[in-house]
C-alpha positions as a Python dict, from the first residue, in 0.01 Angstrom:
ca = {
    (1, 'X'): (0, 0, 0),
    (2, 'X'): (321, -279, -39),
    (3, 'X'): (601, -146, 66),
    (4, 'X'): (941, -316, -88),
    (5, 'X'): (1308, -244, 51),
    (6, 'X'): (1577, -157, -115),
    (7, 'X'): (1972, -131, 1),
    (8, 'X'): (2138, 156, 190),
    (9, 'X'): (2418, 131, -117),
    (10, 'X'): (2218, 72, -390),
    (11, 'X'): (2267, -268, -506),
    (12, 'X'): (1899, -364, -454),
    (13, 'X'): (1557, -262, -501),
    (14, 'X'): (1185, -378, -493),
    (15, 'X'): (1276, -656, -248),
    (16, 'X'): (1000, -748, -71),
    (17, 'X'): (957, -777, 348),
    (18, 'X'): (998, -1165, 322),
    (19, 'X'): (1329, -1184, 162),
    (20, 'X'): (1445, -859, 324),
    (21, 'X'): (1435, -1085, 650),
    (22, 'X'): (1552, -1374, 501),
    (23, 'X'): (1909, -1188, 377),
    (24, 'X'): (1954, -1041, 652),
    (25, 'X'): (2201, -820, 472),
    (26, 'X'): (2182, -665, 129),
    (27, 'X'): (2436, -836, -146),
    (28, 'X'): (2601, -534, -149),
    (29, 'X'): (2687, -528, 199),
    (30, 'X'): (2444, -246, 271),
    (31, 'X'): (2142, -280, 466),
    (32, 'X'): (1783, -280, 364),
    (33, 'X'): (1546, 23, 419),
    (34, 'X'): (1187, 65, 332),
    (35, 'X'): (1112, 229, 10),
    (36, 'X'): (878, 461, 174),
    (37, 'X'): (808, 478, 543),
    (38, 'X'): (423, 394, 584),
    (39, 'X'): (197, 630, 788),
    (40, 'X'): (41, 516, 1106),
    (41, 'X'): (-302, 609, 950),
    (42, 'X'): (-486, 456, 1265),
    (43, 'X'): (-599, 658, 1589),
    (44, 'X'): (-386, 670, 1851),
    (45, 'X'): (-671, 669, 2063),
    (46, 'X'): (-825, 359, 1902),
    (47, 'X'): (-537, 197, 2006),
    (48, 'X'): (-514, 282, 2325),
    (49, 'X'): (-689, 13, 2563),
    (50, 'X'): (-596, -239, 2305),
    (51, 'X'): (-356, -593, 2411),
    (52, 'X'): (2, -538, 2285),
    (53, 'X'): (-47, -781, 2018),
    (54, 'X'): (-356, -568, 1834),
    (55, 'X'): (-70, -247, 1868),
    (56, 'X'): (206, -483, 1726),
    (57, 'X'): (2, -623, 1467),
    (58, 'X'): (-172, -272, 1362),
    (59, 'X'): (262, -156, 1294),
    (60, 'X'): (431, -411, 1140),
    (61, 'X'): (139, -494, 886),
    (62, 'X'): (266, -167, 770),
    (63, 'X'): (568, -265, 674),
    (64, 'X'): (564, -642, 637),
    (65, 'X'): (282, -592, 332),
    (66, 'X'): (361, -965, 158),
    (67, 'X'): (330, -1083, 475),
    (68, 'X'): (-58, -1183, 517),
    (69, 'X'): (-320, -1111, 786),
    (70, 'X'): (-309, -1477, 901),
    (71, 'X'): (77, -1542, 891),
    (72, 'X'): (165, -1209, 1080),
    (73, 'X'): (-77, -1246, 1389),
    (74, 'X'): (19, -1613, 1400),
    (75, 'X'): (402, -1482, 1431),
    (76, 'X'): (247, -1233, 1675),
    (77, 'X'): (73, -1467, 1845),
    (78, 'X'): (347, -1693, 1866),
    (79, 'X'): (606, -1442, 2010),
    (80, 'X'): (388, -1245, 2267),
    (81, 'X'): (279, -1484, 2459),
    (82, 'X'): (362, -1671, 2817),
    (83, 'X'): (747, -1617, 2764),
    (84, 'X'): (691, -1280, 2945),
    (85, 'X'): (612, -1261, 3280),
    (86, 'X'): (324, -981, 3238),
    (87, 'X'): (63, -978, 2990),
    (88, 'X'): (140, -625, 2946),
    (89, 'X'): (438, -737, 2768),
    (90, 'X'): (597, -378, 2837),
    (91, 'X'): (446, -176, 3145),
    (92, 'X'): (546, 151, 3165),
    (93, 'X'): (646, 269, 3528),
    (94, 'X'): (609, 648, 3591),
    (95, 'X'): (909, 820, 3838),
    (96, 'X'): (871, 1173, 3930),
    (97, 'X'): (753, 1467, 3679),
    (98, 'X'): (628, 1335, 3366),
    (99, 'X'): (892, 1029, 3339),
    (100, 'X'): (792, 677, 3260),
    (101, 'X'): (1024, 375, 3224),
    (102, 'X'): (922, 166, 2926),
    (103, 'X'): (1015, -156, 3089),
    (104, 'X'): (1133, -400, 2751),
    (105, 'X'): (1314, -695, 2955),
    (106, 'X'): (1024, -914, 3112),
    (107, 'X'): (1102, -1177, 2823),
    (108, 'X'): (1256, -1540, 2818),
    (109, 'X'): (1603, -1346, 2860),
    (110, 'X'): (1548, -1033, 3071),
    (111, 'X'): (1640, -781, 2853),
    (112, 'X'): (1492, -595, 2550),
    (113, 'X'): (1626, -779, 2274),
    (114, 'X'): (1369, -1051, 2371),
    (115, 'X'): (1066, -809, 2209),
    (116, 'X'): (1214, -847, 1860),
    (117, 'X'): (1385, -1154, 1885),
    (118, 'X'): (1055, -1397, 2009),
    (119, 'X'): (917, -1313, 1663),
    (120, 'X'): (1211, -1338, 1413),
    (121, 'X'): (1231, -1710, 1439),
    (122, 'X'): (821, -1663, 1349),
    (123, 'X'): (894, -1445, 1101),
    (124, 'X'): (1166, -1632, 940),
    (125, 'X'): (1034, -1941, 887),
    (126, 'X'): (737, -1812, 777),
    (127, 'X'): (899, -1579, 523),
    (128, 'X'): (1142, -1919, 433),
    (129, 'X'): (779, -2106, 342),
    (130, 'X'): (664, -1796, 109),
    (131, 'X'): (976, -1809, -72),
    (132, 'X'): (1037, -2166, -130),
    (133, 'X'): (1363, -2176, 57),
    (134, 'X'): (1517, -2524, 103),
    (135, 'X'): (1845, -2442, 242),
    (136, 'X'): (1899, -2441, 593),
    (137, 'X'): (1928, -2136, 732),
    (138, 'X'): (2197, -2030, 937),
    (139, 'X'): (2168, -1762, 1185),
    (140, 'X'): (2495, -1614, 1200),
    (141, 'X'): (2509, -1322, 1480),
    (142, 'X'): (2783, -1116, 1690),
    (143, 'X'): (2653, -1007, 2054),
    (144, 'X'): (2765, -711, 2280),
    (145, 'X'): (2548, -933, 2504),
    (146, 'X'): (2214, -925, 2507),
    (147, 'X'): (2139, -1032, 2104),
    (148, 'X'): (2304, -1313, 2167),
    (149, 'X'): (2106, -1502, 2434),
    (150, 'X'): (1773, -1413, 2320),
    (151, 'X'): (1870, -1487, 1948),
    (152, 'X'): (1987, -1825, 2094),
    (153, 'X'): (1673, -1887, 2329),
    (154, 'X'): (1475, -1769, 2017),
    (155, 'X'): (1611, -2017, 1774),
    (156, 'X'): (1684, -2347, 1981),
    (157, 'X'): (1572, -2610, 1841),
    (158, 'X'): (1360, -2405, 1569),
    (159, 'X'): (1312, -2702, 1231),
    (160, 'X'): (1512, -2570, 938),
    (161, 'X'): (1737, -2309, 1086),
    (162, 'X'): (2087, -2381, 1282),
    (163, 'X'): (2240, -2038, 1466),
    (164, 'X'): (2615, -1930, 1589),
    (165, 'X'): (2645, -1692, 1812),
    (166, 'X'): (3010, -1511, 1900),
    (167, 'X'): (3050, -1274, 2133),
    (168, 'X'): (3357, -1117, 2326),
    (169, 'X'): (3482, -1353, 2604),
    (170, 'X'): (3633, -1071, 2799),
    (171, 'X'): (3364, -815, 2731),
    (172, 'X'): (3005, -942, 2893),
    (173, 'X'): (2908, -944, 3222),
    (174, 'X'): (2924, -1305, 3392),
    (175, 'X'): (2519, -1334, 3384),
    (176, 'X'): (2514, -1242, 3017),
    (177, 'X'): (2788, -1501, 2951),
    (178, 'X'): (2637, -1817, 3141),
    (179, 'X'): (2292, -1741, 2999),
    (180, 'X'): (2469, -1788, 2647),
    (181, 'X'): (2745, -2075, 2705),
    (182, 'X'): (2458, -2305, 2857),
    (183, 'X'): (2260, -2257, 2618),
    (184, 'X'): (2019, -2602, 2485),
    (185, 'X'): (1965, -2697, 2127),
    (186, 'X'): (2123, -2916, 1891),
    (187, 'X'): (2148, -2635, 1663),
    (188, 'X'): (2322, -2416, 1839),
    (189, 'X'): (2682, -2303, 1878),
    (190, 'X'): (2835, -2010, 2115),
    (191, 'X'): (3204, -1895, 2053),
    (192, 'X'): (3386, -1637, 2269),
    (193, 'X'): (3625, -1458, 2037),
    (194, 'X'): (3985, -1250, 2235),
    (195, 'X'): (3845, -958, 2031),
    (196, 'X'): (3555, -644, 2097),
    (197, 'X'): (3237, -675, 1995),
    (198, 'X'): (3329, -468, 1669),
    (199, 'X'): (3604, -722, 1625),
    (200, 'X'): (3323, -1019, 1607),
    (201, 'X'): (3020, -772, 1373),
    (202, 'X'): (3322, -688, 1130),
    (203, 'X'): (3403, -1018, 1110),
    (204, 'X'): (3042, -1132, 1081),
    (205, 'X'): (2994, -874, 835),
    (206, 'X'): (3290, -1008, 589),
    (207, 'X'): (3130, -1337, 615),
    (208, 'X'): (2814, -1231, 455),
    (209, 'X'): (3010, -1018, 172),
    (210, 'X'): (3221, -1415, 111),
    (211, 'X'): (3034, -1466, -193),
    (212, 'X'): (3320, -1778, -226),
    (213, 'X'): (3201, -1923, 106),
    (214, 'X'): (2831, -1874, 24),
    (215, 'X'): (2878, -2083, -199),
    (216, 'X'): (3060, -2320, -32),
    (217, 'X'): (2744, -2312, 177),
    (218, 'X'): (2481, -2327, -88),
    (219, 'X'): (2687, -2631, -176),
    (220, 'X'): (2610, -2762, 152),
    (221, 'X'): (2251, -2694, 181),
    (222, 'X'): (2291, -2351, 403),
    (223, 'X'): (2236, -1988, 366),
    (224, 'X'): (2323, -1724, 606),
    (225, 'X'): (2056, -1505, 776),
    (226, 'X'): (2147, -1259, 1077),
    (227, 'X'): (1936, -1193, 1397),
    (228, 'X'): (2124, -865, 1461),
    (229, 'X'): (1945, -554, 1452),
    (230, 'X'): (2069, -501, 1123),
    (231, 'X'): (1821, -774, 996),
    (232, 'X'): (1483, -555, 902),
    (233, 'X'): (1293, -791, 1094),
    (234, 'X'): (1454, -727, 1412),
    (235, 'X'): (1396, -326, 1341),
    (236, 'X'): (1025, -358, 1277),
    (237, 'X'): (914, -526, 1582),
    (238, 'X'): (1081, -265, 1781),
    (239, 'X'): (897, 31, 1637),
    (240, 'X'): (541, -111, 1747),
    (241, 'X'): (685, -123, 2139),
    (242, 'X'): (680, 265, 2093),
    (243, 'X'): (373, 317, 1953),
    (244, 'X'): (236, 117, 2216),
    (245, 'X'): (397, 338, 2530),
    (246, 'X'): (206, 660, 2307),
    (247, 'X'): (-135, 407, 2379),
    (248, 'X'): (-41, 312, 2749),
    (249, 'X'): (20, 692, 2824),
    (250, 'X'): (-297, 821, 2624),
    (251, 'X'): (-496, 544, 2768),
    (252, 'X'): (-351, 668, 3169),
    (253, 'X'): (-503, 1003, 3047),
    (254, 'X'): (-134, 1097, 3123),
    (255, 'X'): (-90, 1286, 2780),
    (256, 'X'): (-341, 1463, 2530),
    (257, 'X'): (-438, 1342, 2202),
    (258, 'X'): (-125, 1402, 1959),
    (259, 'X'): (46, 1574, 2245),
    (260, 'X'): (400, 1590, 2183),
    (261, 'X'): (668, 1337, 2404),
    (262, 'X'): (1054, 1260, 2404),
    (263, 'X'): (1177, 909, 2373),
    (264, 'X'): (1544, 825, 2539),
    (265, 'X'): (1750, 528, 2423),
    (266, 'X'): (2065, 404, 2611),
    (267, 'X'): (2231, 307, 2279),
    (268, 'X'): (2547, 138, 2065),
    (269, 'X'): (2455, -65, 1758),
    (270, 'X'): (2163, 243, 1708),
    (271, 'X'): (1895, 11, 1639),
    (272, 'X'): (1684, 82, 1939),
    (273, 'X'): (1705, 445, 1888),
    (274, 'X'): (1655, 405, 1489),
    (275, 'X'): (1314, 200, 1562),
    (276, 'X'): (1195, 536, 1774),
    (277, 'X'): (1277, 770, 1480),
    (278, 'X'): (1110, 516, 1263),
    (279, 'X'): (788, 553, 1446),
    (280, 'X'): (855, 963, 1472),
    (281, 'X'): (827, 884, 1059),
    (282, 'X'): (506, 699, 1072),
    (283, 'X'): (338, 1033, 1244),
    (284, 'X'): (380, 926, 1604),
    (285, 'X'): (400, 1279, 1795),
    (286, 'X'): (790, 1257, 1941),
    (287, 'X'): (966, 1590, 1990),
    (288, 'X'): (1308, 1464, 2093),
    (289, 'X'): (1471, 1116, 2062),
    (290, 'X'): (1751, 1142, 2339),
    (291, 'X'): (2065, 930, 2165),
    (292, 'X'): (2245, 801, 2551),
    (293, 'X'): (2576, 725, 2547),
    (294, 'X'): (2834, 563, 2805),
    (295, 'X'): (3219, 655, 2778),
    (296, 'X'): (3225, 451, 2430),
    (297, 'X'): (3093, 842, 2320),
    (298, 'X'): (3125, 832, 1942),
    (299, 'X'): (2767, 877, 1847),
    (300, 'X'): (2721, 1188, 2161),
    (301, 'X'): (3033, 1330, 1932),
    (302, 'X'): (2873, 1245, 1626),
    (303, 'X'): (2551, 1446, 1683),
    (304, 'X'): (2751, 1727, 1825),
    (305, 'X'): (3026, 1781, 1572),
    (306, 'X'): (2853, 1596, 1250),
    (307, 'X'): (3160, 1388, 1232),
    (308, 'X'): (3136, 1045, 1325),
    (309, 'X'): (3509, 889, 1397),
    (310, 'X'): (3565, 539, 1536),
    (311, 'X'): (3966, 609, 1557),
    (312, 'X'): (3921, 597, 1953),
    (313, 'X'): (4004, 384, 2255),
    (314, 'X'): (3733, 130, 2296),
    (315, 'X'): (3650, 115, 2686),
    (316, 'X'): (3520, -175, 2855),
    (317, 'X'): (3219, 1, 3097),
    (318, 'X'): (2967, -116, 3330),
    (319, 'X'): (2736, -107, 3046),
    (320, 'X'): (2881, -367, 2832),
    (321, 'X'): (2621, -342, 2575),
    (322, 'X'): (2656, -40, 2459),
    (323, 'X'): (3057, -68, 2438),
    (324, 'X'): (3041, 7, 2064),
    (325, 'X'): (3214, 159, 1832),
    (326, 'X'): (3102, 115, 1478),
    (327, 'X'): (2684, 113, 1510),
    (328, 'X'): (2578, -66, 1232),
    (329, 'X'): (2247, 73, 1231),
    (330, 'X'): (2300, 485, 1182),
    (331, 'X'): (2360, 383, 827),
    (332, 'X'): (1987, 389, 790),
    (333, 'X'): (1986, 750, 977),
    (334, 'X'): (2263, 830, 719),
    (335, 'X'): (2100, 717, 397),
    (336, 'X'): (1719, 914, 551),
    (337, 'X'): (1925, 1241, 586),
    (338, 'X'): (2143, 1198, 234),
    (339, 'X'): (1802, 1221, 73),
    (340, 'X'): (1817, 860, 14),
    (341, 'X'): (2107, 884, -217),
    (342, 'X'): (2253, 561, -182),
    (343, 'X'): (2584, 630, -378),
    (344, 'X'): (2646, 929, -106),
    (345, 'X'): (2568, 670, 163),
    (346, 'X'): (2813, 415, 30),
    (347, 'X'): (3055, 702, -6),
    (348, 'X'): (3038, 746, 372),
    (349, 'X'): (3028, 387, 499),
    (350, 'X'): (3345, 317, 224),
    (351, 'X'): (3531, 611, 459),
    (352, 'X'): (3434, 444, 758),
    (353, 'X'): (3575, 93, 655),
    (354, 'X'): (3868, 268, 512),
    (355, 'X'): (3979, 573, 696),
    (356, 'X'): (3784, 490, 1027),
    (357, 'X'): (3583, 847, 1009),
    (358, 'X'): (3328, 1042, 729),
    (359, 'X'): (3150, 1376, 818),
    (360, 'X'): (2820, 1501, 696),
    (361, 'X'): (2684, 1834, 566),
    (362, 'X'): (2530, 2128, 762),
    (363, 'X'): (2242, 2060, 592),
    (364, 'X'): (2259, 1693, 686),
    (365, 'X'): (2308, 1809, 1039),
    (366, 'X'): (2007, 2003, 965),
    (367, 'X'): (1794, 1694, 927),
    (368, 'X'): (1905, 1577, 1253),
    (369, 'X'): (1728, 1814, 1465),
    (370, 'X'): (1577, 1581, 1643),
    (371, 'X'): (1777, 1430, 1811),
    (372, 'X'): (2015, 1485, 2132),
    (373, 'X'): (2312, 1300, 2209),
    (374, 'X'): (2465, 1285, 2508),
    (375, 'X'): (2656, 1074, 2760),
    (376, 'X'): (2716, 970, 3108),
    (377, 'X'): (3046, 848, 3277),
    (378, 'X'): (3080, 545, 3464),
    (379, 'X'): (3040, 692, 3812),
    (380, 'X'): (2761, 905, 3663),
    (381, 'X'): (2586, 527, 3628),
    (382, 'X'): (2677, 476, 3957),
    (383, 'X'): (2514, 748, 4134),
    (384, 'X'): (2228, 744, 3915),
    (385, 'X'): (2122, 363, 4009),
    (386, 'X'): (2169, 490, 4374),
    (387, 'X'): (1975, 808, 4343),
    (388, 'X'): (1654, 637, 4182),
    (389, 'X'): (1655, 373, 4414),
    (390, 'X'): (1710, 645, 4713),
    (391, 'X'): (1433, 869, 4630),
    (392, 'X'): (1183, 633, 4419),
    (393, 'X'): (1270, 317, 4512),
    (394, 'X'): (1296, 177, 4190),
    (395, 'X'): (1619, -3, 4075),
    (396, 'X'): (1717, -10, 3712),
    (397, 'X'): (2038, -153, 3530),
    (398, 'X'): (2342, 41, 3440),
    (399, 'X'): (2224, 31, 3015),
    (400, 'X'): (1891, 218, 3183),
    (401, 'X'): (2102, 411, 3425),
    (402, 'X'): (2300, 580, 3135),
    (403, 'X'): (1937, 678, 2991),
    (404, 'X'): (1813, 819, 3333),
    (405, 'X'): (2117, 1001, 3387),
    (406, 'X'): (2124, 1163, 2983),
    (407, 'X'): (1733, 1293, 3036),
    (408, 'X'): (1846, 1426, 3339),
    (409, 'X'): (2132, 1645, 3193),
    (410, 'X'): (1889, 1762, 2877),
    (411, 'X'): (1645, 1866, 3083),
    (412, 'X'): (1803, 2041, 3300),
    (413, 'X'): (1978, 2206, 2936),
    (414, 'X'): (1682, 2233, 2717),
    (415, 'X'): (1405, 2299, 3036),
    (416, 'X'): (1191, 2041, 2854),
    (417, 'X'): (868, 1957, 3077),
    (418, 'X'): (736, 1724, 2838),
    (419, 'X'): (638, 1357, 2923),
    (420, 'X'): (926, 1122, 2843),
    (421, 'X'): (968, 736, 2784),
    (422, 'X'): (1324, 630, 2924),
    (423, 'X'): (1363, 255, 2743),
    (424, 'X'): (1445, 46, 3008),
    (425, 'X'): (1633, -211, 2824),
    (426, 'X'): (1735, -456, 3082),
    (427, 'X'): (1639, -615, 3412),
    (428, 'X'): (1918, -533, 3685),
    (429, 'X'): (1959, -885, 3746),
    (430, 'X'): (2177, -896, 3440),
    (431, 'X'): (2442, -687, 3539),
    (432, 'X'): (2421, -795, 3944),
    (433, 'X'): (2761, -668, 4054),
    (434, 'X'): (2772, -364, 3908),
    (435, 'X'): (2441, -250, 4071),
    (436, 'X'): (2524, -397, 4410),
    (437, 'X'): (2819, -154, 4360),
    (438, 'X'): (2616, 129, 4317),
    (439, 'X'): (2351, 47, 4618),
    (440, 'X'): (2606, 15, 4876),
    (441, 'X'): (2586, 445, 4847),
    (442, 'X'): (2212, 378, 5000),
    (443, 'X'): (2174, 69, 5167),
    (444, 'X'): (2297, -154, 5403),
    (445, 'X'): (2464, -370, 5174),
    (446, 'X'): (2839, -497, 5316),
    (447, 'X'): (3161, -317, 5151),
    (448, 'X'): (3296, -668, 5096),
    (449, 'X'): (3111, -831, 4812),
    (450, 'X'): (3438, -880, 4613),
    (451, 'X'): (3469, -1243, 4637),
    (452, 'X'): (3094, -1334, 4631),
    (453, 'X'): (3008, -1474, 4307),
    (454, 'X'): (2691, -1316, 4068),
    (455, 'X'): (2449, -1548, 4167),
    (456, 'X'): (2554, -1508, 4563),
    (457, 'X'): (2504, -1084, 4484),
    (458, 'X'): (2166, -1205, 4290),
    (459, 'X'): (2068, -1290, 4655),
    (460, 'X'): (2155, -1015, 4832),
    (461, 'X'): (2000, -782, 4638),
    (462, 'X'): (1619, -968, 4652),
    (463, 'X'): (1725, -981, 5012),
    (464, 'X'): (1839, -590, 5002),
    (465, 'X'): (1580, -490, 4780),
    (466, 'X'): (1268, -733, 4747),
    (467, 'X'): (1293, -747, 4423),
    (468, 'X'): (1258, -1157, 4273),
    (469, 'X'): (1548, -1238, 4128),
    (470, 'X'): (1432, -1382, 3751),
    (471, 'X'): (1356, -1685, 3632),
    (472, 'X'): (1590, -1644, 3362),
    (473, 'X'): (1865, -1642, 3624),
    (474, 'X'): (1747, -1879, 3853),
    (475, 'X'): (1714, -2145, 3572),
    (476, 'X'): (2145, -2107, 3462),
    (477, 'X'): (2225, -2091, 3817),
    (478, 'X'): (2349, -2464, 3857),
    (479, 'X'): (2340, -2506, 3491),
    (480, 'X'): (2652, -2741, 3296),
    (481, 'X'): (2831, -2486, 3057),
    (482, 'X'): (2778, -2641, 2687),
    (483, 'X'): (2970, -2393, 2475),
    (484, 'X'): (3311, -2355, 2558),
    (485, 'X'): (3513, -2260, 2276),
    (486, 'X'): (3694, -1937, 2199),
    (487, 'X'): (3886, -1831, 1876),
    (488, 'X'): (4049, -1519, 1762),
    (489, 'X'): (3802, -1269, 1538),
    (490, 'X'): (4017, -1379, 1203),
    (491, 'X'): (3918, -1782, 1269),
    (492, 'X'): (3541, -1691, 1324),
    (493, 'X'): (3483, -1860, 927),
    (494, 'X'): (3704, -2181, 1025),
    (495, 'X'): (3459, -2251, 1312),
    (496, 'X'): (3185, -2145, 1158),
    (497, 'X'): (3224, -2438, 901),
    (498, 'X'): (3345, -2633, 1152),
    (499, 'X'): (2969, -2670, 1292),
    (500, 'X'): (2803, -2674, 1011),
    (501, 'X'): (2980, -2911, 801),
    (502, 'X'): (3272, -3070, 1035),
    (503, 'X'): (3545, -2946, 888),
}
């Protein structure tokens, strides 16, 4: 069965999986969707037992149909391979009742966007070859973090592509912002911009609507592509990662066949989250998908009140991540649950742009059912590091911690036995201080670790804790910064030229 995309707005249709990913973003500024979302008409059980790469491969040929047998498992291949430091790729790590910690950060950068983001580059160039693309592709991407590292470690050096990266200088941890500034690669650039990270993906977005600078590009030789989640070829790889905790836990005898489990997403952009629902769509047997918030709330009051408004103080948490608040990706959720009516979904994203708010029906709300939002404060993250390290001894990051602490409350609401996959989305290692901060509850860890520097806490908390502190840390530790400019969100174009053409 092929399965084509079309646009959340309705400007395109019968697009197939290669282009899809080589747009990034549909002409008409929507994003792309599959036509039909393909069943997952294989056993669980057969693939249970099975490498991730045979679970990866058996998902996305689903949805990347022009894509053939030989160029997908080569991408898969490709991507899945001694960059992470387990050939489990994603071991799941079981706390307490019926909980298990899908563990998504043991890639090149430590965190999860590494799972999609080793195959784009794969999937790109392949889907570049198929099409007859000449240009040079630009990667053009806006980071709350995490996107932007493992796009950049991704791409580096990659024949045929170049990739900018911004990302908010005062709004990433320090880890996140080394790993990015010393980045290697003649084609790459890193910007800080004095803006949010919705300052930098509005901006980003804009770019791609230019059609006066695309050409100016074309001109050139370029073409923009994005590595953000809106990209579909970001979104794909994700869903197989889910699918595959469904094998792990069948395979542990740990569930029954097509026994029913919740997935729980710490979540801002939505993509992660989206991916899970995608896979409830395929037929994999998920009750609840758990939407986690931090203090940036506006999808918790989305799913609660069915009105989703982004007129709100934007709050800079421990959880930098997930400090959001326009996420790109529920436009896909919004165009499912319109009945695919993309001139009702363009309504609603129009409002958004405009008026900074749209609301849905009761019967949209209807088609939501699955899913729980909720949130967690910052001293919620706090405690809940400190509590699962107390009683489990197992130390997560604060993006995880806002996950942990979520299931916790809708259990405890919904008295919901079943087994549950919290996506642990980053190694603590990235966000040092903040979980030194929250160990000092439980440990012997000094009260004075103000002036010690990120990679000083790195080594107290191995010490503290036993836990290695990464490669991917170790290796920026002493590393020369490479990337040190910064512009305001409305010069982002200027230096975007700037690198590409010197001007």
């Amino acid at each position: 069965m092929q399965i084509l995309y079309k646009s959340t707005r309705g400007g395109e249709e019968g697009v197939p999986a290669s282009r899809a990913i080589l747009n990034g973003l549909a002409s008409d500024g929507g994003l792309y969707v599959p036509e039909t979302i393909p069943e997952l008409d294989i056993s669980l059980e057969e693939l249970a037992g099975k490498p991730y790469s045979f679970v990866a491969y058996e998902v996305m040929r689903r949805f990347l149909t022009d894509f053939t047998e030989e160029e997908l498992k080569r991408c898969i291949l490709s991507a899945y391979d001694e960059k992470f430091d387990t050939p489990e790729i994603a071991p799941l790590h079981k706390t307490g009742e019926n909980t298990y910690f899908l563990e998504l950060y043991h890639g090149a950068t430590i965190a999860f966007k590494d799972m999609a983001l080793s195959i784009l580059p794969y999937l790109m160039t392949t889907a570049a070859r198929k099409n007859n693309v000449k240009d040079e592709i630009v990667i053009l991407t806006a980071t709350s973090g995490d996107t932007g590292k493992a796009a950049l470690a991704g791409f580096a050096d990659v024949p045929g592509t170049r990739i900018v990266v911004f990302y908010p200088k005062y709004g990433v941890s320090p880890v996140q912002e080394k790993q990015m500034v010393t980045q290697k690669g003649d084609n790459t650039c890193v910007i800080g911009i004095t803006g949010n990270f919705d300052d930098a993906q509005t901006a980003v977005k804009k770019m791609f609507e230019d059609k006066k600078l695309a050409e100016q590009l074309s001109e050139k030789g370029f073409r923009f592509s994005s590595a953000n989640s809106i990209n579909i070829g970001r979104l794909v790889p994700q869903i197989a990662y889910y699918v595959w905790s469904y094998a792990r836990l069948l395979e542990q005898n740990a569930i029954r066949s097509e026994e029913e489990i919740n997935i729980v997403v710490p979540t801002g952009n939505f993509g992660n989250i989206l991916a899970a629902y995608y896979a409830r769509q395929m037929g994999l047997p998920v009750h609840t998908l758990v939407c986690a918030s931090n203090e940036n709330k506006v999808l918790y009051d989305f799913f609660r009140t069915g009105v989703y408004d982004r007129r709100r103080e934007f709050i800079l948490t421990s959880s930098p991540s997930m400090d959001i608040l326009i996420s790109s990706n529920l436009e896909r959720l919004i165009y499912r649950i319109c009945g695919n009516d993309a001139s009702l979904c363009a309504e609603k994203m129009n409002s958004l742009k405009a008026d900074g708010w749209y609301d849905i029906t009761e019967e949209q709300k209807e088609a939501l059912r699955c899913f729980y939002g909720g949130y967690c404060s910052q001293e919620e993250t706090k405690q809940t590091i400190a509590a699962l390290y107390k009683e489990e001894k197992y130390l997560i990051d604060t993006h995880t911690a806002v996950a942990a602490d979520v299931y916790r409350k809708y259990r405890e609401a919904e008295k919901d036995p079943r087994p549950t996959v919290i996506a642990c989305t980053a190694s603590p290692y990235k966000f040092t201080r903040s979980v030194v901060e929250a160990l000092k509850a439980v440990t012997d860890i000094p009260s004075d670790t103000e002036e010690m520097d990120d990679f000083a806490l790195a080594d107290l908390l191995q010490q503290v804790t036993g836990m290695p502190v990464p490669k991917a840390v170790e290796e920026i530790r002493n590393a020369p910064v490479l990337h040190d400019k910064v512009v305001d969100a409305c010069d982002m174009p200027q230096a975007v030229m700037s690198f590409l053409v010197g001007r």
